[in-house]
C-alpha positions in Angstrom: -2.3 12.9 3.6 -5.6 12.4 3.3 -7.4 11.0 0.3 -4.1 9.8 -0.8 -4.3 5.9 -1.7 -2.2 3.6 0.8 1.7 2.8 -0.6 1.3 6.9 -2.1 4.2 9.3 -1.5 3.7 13.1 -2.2 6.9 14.3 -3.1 7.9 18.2 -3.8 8.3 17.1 -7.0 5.3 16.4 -8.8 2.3 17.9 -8.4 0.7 15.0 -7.5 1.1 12.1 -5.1 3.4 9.0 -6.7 0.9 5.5 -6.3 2.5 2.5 -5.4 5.6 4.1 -4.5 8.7 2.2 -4.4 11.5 4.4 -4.4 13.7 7.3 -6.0 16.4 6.1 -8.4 19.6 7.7 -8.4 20.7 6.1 -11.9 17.4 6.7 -13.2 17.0 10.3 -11.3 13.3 9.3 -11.1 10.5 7.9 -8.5 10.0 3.9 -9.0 5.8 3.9 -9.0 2.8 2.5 -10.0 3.6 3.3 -13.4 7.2 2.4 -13.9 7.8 -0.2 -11.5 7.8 -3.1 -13.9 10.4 -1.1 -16.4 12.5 -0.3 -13.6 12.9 -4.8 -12.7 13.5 -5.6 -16.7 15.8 -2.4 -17.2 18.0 -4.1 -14.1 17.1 -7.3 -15.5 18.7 -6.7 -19.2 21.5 -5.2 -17.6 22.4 -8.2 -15.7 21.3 -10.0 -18.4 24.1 -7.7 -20.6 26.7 -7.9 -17.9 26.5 -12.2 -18.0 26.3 -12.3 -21.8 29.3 -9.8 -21.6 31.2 -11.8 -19.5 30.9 -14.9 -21.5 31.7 -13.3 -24.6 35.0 -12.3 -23.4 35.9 -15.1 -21.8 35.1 -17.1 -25.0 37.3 -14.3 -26.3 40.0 -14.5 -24.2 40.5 -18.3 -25.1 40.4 -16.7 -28.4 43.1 -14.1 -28.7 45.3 -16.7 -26.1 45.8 -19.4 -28.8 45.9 -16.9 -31.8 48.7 -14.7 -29.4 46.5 -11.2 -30.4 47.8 -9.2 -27.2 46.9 -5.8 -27.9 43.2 -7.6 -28.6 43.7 -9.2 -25.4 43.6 -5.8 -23.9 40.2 -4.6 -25.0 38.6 -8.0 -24.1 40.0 -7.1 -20.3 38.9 -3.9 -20.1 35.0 -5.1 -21.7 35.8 -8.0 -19.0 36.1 -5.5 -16.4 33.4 -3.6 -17.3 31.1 -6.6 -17.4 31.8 -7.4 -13.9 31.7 -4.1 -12.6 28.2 -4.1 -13.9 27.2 -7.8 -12.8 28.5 -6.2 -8.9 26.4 -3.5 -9.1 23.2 -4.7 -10.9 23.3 -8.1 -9.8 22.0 -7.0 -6.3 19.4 -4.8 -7.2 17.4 -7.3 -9.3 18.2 -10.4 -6.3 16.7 -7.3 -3.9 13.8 -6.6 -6.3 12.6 -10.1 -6.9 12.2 -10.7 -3.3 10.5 -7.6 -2.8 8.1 -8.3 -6.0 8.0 -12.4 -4.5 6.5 -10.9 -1.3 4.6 -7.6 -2.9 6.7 -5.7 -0.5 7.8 -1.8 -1.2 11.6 -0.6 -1.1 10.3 2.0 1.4 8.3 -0.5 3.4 11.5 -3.1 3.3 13.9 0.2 4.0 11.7 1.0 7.3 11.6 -2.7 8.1 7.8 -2.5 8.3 6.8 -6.2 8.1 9.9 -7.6 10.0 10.7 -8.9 13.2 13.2 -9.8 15.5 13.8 -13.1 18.0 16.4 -13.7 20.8 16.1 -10.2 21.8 15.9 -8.8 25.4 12.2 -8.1 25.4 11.2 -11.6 23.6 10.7 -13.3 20.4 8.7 -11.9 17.0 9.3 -8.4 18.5 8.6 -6.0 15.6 11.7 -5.0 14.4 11.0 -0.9 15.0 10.3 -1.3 18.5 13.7 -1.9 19.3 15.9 0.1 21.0 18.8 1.3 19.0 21.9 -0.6 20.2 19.7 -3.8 20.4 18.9 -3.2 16.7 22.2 -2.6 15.5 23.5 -5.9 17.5 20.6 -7.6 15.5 21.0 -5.9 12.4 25.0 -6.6 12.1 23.8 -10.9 13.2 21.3 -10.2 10.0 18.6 -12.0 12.3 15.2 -9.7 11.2 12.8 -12.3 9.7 10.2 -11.2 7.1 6.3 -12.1 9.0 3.9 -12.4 6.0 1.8 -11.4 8.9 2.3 -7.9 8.6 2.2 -7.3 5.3 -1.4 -7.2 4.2 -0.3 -6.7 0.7 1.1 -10.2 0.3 -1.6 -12.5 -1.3 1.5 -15.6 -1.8 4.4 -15.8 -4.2 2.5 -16.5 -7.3 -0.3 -14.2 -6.5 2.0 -11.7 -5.8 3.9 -12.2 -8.6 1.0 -12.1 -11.1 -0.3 -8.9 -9.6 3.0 -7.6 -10.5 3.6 -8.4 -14.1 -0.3 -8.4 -15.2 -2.0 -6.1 -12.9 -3.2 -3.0 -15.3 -2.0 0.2 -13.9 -2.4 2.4 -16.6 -5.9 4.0 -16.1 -6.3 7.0 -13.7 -8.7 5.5 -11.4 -5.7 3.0 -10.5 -4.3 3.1 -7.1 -1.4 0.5 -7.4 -3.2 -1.2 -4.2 -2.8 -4.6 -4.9 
């Protein structure tokens, strides 16, 4: 749309259009923007952070309830065990995702459309943008997990630490703020 600042998504929901949009979140059953972005990374992060600490605990437990021979115990500490890794397996990649995507100031939509990656060894050449190939040559490539990130592309990224510090310092709360950094 027009007037609309880059990385903005309009969305049916809300009235106006979402600044520095990342994505929608299922768990959250909210858009990941401008404004929530770095709650969204240290919500995933404390839940990882949860799931570890969970999973040491119990262990630590287990040993426990083991020497002392408390096996109905032993039965809750699986279960929270369970859980914990249950939650590790499903958090664990979004925040491995998310600091790459924060490392290289890189959208989930923008990584989702493959916008700043390419492909080599294909059939047209090497550092072939990654949506101008066909679609059986990109699934062949996609399956070998050969598309390569080209800094190139994205004008966003600034380096690591740059990128980084934009991120976590960056002030997005007033209106004039466009979340184009």
């Amino acid at each position: 749309e027009e007037g609309m600042p880059r990385r903005a998504y309009k969305s049916w929901q809300y009235p106006r259009p979402i600044r520095r949009y990342d994505h929608y979140c299922k768990w959250l059953q909210n858009v990941i923007g401008l404004l929530n972005h770095r709650e969204f990374v240290v919500m995933v992060g404390g839940l990882v952070l949860i799931a570890v600490l969970g999973i040491i605990v119990d262990l630590y437990l287990a040993v426990l309830i083991a020497e002392k021979g408390f096996f109905l115990s032993a039965i809750f500490v699986a279960l929270h065990l369970g859980y914990s890794i249950a939650l590790l397996a499903m958090a664990g990649p979004i925040l491995k995702i998310h600091v790459g995507l924060i490392s290289r100031n890189e959208m989930a939509q923008e990584w989702k459309k493959n916008e700043h990656y390419v492909a080599n060894n294909t059939t047209i050449g090497d550092n072939i943008p990654v949506e101008e190939l066909d679609d059986d040559e990109y699934n062949e490539i996609f399956d070998r997990d050969a598309f390569v990130y080209d800094r190139t592309r994205n004008p966003f990224d600034n380096g690591r630490f740059t990128n980084c510090w934009n991120f976590w310092c960056q002030p997005r709360w007033p209106a004039d703020a466009k979340g184009e950094f």
